[in-house]
C-alpha positions as CSV (number, residue, x, y, z in Angstrom):
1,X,0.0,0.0,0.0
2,X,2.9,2.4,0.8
3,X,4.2,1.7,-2.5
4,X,1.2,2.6,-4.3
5,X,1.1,5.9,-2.6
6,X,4.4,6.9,-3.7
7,X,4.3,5.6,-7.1
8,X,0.9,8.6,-7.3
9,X,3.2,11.0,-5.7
10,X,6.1,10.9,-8.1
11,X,3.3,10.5,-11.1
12,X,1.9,14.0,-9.3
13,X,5.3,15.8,-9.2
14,X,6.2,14.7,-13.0
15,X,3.1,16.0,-14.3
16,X,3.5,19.6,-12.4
17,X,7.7,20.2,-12.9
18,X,6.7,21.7,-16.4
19,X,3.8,24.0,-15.7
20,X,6.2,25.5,-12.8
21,X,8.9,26.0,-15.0
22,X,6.8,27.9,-18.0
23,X,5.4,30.1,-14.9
24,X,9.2,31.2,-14.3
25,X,10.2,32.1,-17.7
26,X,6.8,34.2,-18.1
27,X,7.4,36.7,-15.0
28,X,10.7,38.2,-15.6
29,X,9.2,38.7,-19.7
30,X,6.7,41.0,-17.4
31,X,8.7,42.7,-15.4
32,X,10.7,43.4,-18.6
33,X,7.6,44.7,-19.9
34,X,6.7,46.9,-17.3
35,X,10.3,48.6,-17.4
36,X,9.8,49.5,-21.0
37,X,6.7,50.6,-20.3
38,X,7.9,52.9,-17.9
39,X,10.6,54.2,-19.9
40,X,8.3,55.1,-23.0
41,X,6.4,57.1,-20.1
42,X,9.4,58.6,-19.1
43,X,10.4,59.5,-22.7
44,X,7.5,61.2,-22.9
45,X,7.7,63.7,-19.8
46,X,11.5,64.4,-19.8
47,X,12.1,65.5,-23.6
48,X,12.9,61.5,-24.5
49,X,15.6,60.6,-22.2
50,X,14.9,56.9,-21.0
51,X,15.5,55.5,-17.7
52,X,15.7,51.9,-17.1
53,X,17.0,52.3,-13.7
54,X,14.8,51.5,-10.4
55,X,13.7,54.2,-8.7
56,X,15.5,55.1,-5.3
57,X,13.9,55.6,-1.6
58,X,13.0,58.7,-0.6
59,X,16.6,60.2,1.2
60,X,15.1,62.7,3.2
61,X,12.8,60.0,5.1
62,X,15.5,57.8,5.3
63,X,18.2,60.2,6.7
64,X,15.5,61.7,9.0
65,X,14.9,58.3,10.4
66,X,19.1,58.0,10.7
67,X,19.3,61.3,12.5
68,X,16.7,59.9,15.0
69,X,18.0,56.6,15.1
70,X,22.2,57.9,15.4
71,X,21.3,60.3,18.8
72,X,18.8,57.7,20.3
73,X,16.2,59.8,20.9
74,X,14.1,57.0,21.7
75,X,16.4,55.3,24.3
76,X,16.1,58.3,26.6
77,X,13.5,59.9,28.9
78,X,14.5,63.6,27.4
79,X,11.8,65.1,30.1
80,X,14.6,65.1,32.4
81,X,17.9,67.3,32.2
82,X,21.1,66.1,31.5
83,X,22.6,64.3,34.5
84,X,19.3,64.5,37.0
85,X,20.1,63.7,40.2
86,X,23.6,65.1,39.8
87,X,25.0,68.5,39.9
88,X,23.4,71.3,38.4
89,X,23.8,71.9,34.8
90,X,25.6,74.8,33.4
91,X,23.8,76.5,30.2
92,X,25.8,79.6,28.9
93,X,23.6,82.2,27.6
94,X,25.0,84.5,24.4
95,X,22.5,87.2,23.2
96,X,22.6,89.3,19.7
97,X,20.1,92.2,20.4
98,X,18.7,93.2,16.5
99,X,16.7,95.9,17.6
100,X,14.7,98.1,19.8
101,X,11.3,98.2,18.5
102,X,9.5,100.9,20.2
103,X,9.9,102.2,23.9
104,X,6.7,103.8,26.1
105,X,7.1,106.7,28.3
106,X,3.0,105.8,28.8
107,X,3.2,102.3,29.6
108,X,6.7,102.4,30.9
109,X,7.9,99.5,28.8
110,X,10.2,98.6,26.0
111,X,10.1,96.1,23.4
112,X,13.7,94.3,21.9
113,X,14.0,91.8,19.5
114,X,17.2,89.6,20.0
115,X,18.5,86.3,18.8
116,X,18.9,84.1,22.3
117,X,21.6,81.4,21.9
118,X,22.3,78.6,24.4
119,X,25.0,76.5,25.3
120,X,24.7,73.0,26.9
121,X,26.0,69.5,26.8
122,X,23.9,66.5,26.8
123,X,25.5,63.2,26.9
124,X,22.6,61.8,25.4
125,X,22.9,63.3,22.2
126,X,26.4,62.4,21.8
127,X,27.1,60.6,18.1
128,X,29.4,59.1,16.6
129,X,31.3,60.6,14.0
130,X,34.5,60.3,11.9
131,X,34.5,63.7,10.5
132,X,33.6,65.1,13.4
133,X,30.8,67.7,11.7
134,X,27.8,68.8,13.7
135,X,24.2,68.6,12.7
136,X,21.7,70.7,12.3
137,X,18.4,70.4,13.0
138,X,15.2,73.0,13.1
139,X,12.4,73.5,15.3
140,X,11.1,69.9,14.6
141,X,13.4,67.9,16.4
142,X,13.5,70.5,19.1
143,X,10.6,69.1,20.4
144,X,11.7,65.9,21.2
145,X,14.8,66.7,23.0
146,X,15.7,68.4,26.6
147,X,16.0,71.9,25.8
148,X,16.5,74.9,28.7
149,X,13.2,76.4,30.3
150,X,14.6,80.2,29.8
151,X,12.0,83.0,30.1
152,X,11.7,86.7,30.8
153,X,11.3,88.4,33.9
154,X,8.8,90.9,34.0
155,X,7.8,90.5,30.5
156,X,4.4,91.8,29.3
157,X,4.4,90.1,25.7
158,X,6.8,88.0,23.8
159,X,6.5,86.0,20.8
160,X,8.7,83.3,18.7
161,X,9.0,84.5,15.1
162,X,7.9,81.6,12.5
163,X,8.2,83.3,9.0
164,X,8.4,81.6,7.0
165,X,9.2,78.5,9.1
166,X,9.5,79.2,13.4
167,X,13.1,80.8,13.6
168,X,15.0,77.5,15.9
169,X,18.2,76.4,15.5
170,X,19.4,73.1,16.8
171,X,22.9,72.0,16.0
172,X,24.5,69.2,18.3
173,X,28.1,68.4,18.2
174,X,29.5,64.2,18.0
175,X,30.6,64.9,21.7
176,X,27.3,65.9,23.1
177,X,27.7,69.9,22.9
178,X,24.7,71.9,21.8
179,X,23.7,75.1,20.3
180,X,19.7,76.1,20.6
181,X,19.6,79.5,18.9
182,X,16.1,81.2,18.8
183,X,14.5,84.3,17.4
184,X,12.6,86.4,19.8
185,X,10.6,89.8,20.2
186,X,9.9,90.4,23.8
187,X,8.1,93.4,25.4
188,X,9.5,94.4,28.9
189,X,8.6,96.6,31.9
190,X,11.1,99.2,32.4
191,X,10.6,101.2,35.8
192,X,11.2,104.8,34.7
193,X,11.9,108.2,36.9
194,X,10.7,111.0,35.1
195,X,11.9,113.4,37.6
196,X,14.3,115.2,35.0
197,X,11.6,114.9,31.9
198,X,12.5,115.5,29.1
199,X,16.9,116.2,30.2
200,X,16.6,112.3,31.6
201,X,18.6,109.6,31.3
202,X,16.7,106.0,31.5
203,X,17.8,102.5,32.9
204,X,16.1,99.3,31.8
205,X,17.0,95.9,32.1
206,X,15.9,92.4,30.7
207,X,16.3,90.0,32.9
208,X,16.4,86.3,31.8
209,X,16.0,83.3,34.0
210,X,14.7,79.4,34.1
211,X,11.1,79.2,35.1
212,X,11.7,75.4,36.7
213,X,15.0,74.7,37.9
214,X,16.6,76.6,40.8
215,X,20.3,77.2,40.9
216,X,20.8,73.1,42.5
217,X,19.7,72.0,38.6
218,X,20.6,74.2,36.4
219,X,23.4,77.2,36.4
220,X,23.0,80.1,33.9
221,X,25.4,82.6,32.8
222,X,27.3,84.9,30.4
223,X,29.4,82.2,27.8
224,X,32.0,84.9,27.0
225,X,31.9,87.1,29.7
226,X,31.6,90.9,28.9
227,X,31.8,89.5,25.0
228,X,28.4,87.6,25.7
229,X,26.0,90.9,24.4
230,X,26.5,91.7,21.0
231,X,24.3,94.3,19.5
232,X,23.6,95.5,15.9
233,X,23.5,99.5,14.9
234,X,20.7,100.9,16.7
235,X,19.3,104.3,15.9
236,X,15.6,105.5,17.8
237,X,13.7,108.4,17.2
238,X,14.1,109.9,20.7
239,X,16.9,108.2,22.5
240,X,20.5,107.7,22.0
241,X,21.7,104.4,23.4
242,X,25.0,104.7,25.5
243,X,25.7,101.5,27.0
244,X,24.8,98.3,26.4
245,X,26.5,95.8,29.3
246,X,25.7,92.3,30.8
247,X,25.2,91.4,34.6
248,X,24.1,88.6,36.2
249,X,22.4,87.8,39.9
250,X,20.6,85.9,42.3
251,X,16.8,85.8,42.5
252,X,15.1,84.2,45.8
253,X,11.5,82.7,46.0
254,X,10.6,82.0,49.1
255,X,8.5,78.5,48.2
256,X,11.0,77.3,45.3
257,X,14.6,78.7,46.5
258,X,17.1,80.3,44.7
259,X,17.0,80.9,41.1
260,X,20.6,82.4,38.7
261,X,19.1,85.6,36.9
262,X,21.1,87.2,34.2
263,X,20.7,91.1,33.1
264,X,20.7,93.0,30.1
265,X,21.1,96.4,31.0
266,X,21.3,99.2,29.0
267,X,21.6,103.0,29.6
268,X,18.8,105.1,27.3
269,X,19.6,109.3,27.1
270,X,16.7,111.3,25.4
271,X,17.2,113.8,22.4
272,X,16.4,116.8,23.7
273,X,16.2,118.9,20.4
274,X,12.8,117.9,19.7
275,X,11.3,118.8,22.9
276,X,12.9,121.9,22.6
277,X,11.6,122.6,19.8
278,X,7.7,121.5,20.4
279,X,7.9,122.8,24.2
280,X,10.2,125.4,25.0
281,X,10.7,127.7,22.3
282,X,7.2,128.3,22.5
283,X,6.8,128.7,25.8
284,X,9.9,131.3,25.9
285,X,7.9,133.0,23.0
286,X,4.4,133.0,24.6
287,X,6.4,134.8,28.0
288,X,8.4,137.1,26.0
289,X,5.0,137.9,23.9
290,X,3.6,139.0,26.9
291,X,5.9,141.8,27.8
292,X,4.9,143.7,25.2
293,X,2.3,144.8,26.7
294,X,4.5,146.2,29.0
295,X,5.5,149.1,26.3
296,X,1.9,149.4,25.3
297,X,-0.1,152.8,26.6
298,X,-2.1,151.8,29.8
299,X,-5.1,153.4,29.1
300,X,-5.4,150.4,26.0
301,X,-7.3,148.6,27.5
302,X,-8.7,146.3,24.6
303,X,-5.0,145.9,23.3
304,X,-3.5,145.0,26.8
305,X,-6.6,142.9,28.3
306,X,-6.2,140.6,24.8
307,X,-2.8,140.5,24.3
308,X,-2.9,139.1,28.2
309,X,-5.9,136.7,27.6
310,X,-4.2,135.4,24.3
311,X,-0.8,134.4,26.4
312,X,-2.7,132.4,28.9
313,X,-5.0,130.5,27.2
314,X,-2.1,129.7,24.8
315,X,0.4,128.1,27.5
316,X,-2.5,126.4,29.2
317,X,-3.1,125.2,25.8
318,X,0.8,123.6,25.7
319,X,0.5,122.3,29.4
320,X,-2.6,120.1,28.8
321,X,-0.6,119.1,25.5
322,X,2.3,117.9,27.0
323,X,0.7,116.2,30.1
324,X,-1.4,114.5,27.5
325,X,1.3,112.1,26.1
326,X,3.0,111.8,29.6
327,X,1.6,109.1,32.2
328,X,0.1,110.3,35.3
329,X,2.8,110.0,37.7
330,X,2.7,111.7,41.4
331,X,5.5,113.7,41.5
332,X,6.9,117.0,39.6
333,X,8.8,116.7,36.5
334,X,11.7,119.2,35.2
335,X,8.9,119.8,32.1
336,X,6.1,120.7,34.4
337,X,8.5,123.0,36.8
338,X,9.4,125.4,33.5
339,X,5.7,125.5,32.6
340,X,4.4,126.3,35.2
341,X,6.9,128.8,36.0
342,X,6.4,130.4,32.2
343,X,2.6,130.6,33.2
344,X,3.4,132.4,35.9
345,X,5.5,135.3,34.7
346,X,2.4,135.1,32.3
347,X,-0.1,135.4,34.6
348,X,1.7,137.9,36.5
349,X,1.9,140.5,33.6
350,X,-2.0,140.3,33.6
351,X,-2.4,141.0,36.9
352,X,0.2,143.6,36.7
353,X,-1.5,145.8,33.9
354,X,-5.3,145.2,36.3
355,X,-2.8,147.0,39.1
356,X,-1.4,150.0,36.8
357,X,-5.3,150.2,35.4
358,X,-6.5,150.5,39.2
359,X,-3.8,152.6,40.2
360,X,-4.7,155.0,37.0
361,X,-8.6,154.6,37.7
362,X,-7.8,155.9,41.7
363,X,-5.4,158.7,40.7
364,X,-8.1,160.3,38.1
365,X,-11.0,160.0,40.3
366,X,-8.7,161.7,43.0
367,X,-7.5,164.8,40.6
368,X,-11.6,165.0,39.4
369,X,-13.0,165.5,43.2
370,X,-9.8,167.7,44.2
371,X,-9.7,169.4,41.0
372,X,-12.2,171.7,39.3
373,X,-13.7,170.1,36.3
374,X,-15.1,173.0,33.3
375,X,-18.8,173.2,33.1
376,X,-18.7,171.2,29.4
377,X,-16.8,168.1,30.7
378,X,-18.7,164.8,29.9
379,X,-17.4,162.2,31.9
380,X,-19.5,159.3,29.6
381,X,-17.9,160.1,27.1
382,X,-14.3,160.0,28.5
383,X,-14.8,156.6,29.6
384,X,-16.3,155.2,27.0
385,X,-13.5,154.1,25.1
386,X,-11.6,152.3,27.8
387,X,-13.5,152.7,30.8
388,X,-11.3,155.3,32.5
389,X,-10.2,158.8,32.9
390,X,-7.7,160.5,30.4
391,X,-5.6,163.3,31.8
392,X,-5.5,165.0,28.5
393,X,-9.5,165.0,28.5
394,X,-9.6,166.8,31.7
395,X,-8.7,170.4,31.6
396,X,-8.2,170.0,35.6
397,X,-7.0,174.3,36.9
398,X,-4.0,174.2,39.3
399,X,-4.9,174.7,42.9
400,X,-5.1,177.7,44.0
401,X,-3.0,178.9,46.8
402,X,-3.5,178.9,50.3
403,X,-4.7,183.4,51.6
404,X,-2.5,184.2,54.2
405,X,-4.6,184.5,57.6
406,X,-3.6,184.6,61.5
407,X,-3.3,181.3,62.2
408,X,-1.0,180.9,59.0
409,X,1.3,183.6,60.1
410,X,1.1,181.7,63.7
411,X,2.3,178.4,62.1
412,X,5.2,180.1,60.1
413,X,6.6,182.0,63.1
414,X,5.9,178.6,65.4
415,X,8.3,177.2,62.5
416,X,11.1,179.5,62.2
417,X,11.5,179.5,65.9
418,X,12.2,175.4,65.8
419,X,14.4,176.0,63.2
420,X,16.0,179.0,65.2
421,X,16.5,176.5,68.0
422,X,17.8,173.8,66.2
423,X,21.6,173.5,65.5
424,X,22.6,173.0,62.1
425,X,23.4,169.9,60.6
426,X,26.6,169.0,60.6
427,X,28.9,168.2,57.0
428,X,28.9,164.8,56.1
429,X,25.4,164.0,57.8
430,X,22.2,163.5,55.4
431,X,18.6,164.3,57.0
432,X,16.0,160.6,56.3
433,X,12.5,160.4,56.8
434,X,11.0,157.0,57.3
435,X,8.5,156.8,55.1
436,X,5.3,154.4,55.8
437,X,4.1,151.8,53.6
438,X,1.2,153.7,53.4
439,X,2.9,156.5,51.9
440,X,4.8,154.5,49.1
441,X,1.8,152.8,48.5
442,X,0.0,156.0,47.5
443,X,3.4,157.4,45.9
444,X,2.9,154.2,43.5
445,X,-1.2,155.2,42.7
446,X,-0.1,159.2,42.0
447,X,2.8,157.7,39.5
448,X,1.2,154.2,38.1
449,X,3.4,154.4,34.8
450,X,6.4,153.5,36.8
451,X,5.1,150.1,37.2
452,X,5.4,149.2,33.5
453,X,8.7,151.3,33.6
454,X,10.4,148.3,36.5
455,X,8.0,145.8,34.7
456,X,10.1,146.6,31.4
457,X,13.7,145.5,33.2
458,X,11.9,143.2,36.6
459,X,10.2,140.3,34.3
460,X,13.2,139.8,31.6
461,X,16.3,139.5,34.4
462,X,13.9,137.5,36.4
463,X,12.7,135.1,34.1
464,X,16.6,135.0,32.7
465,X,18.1,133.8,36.3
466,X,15.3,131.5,36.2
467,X,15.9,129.9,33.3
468,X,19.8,130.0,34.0
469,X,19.3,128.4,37.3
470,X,17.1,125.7,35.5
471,X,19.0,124.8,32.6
472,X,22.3,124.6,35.2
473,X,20.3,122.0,37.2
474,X,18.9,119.4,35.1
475,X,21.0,119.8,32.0
């Protein structure tokens, strides 16, 4: 029986050996085929050059998966730091500041835009390499490696530029060293003193610092010293930078410890040209405007009262201007101490033409009830062009003098017998009366015009120390 069954299996296997064979010799005919095919396609699309050769693997995806594969990315827990559990890490810190956007006097804040480098090793991104060349990577593999939790003190806004891709660098080194180099706008507080507005001088900082690791895990600072801080050429509108320097610091928390903190400080000194001339030249000119009036007749009235009027609505005009684009701080600024002391010698030349127009008014009424006024004198019409007496309107008589009677003969012989009993003075001795301040007082209403004459010298030399004293101070 076992015979018989092999005898039906060799029968089986003769009977199949050719159809087997004739399969064979029919596929690589249609693989042939297919290649020819291909290449008349081929002909077709690139200008008929034929290729017979296979097409390759895609070498991006392969070296991608290389790159992965050569720093064992995969073999390591890269949510912890290099060497956890061990002593801290040091990361040097090398900054490139492009620019300085904009800076705020209203919300007391700056913004930079820098290029932050960093400096680490990690052993577990060590390769191996016979040319020893680094690799570069982008923003893509940055994600799946340990990278340094930097991030701005006192920051109000910051953002990663990704035009057209995000701006990361990655480049490791076969022995583990890395270089993440990132592209960064960042928009600081800057606490300023506007004490000496606008002759000041302005100190802001940004500070830089790693949110999750205190100074046990992780050790900032400045790679090449002094060196670290490299800046571009800088030009702003209102400010001319004149030093740019690193520092570096503790921070303390008191639930999280100790924390390395490194500074960027720079020193910012305003243009004062343009503040001169939006501010003070006009004020000097709205002051010296209002002296003319000095040298205008005081019974103008209309001239003097508007050319007075004009000069302070004008500098209250350029206060509320200025204060407008200033924040509202508590204390006096060196701005608001010349204003205010323009508005005053403005002021003050108003209220001294209302004195020499009182003074005038009391000194007319006087002469017209001790004087005798002529039978055709209108006073209506006198006063209807300014509102007060004219001398040359008045035809006022002289006073008549005094009848000699008794008891004026008594007085003068009563008075040359003091005299008789007096001695002389003696040479080199001068006779003084104290005078009252009443009496000055009425000396300065019989002669009001010599108020706009000390006006005329008074309010130029004063306002002159004043602005010498000023200008000495805060310039």
């Amino acid at each position: 029986m076992n015979l018989v069954l092999l005898a039906f299996r060799l029968m089986c296997l003769a009977w199949l050996w050719p159809v087997t064979l004739l399969n064979g010799s029919h596929q690589p005919n249609k693989r042939r085929h297919k290649d020819v095919y291909l290449g008349e396609n081929s002909k077709n699309q690139h200008g008929g050059r034929i290729d017979f050769k296979m097409k390759k693997s895609d070498s991006t995806k392969s070296l991608l998966i290389k790159s992965e594969q050569l720093l064992r990315i995969e073999d390591h827990d890269f949510a912890m730091r290099p060497g956890f559990g061990g002593a801290a890490i040091p990361v040097g810190i090398d900054v490139q500041v492009e620019s300085i956007d904009s800076i705020s006097e209203v919300n007391m804040d700056f913004t930079m835009t820098l290029y932050l480098r960093h400096y680490w090793q990690d052993d577990r991104l060590a390769f191996p390499s016979s040319s020893k060349k680094s690799r570069t990577f982008d923003a893509r593999l940055v994600k799946k490696i340990w990278v340094p939790d930097v991030f701005f003190v006192h920051s109000k806004r910051s953002f990663i530029h990704d035009t057209t891709m995000e701006n990361i660098m990655l480049r490791v080194y076969p022995d583990g060293n890395i270089l993440y180099s990132v592209r960064i706008t960042v928009t600081a507080l800057c606490a300023m003193d506007f004490s000496s507005f606008p002759l000041d001088t302005q100190k802001c900082s940004l500070e830089l610092e790693s949110y999750a690791y205190n100074e046990n895990d992780l050790m900032l600072y400045w790679k090449n010293g002094n060196d670290s801080l490299r800046t571009d050429e800088i030009v702003l509108s209102q400010f001319f930078i004149e030093e740019f320097h690193p520092s570096y610091g503790l921070a303390f928390y008191s639930s999280t410890g100790w924390y390395n903190r490194l500074y960027i400080n720079f020193i910012l000194r305003r243009h004062i040209f343009f503040f001169m001339l939006q501010t003070y030249f006009p004020t000097m000119l709205m002051v010296m405007l209002s002296w003319v009036s000095f040298w205008i007749d005081r019974r103008a009235v209309p001239a003097r009262v508007s050319l007075g009027i004009t000069t302070v609505l004008t500098m209250s005009t350029i206060i509320t201007g200025v204060s407008a684009s200033m924040p509202q701080v508590s204390y006096v600024k060196a701005v608001d101490i010349y204003l205010w002391a323009s508005f005053l010698f403005v002021f003050l030349s108003v209220i001294e033409y209302a004195a020499v127009n009182y003074f005038t008014t009391v000194e007319e009424m006087k002469k017209l009830k001790g004087g005798k006024i002529p039978a055709d004198f209108n006073a209506t019409q006198t006063m209807a062009f300014d509102g007060c007496y004219h001398d040359n309107d008045i035809d006022l008589t002289p006073f008549p003098e005094l009848l000699s009677t008794p008891n004026t003969e008594r007085s003068q012989t009563a008075t040359s017998r003091n005299s008789a009993a007096e001695p002389p003075p003696t040479e080199g001795t001068r006779l003084r009366r104290k005078k009252s301040i009443k009496h000055n007082l009425s000396f300065i209403m019989s002669n009001s015009y010599m108020i706009d004459s000390y006006s005329r010298v008074v309010f130029p030399m004063t306002y002159l120390m004043f602005n010498i004293i000023y200008w000495s101070l805060y310039s």
